[in-house]
C-alpha positions in Angstrom: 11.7 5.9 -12.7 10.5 3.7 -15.9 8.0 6.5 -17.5 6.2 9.8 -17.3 3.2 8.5 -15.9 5.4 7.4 -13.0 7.3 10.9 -12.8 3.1 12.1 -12.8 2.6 10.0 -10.1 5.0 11.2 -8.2 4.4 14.7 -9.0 1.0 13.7 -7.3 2.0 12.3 -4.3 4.7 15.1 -3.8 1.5 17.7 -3.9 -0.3 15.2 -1.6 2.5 15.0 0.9 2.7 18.7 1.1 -1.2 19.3 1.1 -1.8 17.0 4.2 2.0 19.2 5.7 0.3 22.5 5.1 -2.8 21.1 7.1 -1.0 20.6 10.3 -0.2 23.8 10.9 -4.0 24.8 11.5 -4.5 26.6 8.1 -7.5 25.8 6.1 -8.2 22.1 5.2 -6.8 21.0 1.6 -9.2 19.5 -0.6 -7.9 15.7 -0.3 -10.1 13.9 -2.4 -8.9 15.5 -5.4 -5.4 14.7 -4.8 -6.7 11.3 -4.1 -9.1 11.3 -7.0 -6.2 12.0 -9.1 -4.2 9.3 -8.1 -6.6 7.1 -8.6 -6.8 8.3 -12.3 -3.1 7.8 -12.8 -2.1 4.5 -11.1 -5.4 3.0 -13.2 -3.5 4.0 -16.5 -0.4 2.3 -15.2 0.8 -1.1 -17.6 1.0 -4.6 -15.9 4.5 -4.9 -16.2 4.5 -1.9 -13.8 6.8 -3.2 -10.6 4.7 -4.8 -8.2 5.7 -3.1 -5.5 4.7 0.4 -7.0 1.3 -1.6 -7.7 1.5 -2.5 -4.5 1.9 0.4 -2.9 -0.9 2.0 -4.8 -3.4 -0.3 -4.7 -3.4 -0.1 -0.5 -2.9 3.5 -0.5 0.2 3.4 0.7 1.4 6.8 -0.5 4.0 7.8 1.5 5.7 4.6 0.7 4.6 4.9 -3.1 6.4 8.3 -2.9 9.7 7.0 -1.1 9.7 4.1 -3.8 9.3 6.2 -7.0 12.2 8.9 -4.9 14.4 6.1 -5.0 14.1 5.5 -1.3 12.6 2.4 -0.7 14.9 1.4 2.2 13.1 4.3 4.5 9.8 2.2 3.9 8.8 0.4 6.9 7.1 -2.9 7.0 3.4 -2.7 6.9 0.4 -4.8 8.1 0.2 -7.0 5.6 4.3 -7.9 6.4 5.4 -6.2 3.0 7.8 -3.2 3.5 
């Protein structure tokens, strides 16, 4: 991980990842939009010499694979629609 903007990114989509977990299980609905909202705000500070495939992965929304990138586990990312893993 190249910054602490990144390791705040993935703080993010960690809290994400569990918020939309803890939903399944018929509890109360997380509020999304502000984990969404936040990611927003954080992958819009990011430099351009960011690696494209984080930008990637952020620009389509892609957070689960955003997430395995930044964990160092981008060989568990699947190949999407548009034919990039």
């Amino acid at each position: 991980m190249n910054s602490s903007l990144e390791a705040d990114i993935l703080e993010a989509l960690v809290g994400l990842d569990r918020a939309v977990k803890s939903s399944a299980g018929g509890g109360p609905k997380p509020d999304l939009m502000s984990w969404f909202s936040r990611l927003d705000e954080l992958s819009a500070r990011l430099p351009r010499q960011t690696d494209p495939v984080l930008l990637h992965y952020l620009q389509k929304k892609s957070y689960e694979k955003a997430r395995l990138f930044l964990q160092g586990r981008e060989a568990e990312n699947q190949a999407g629609n548009c034919r990039h893993v």
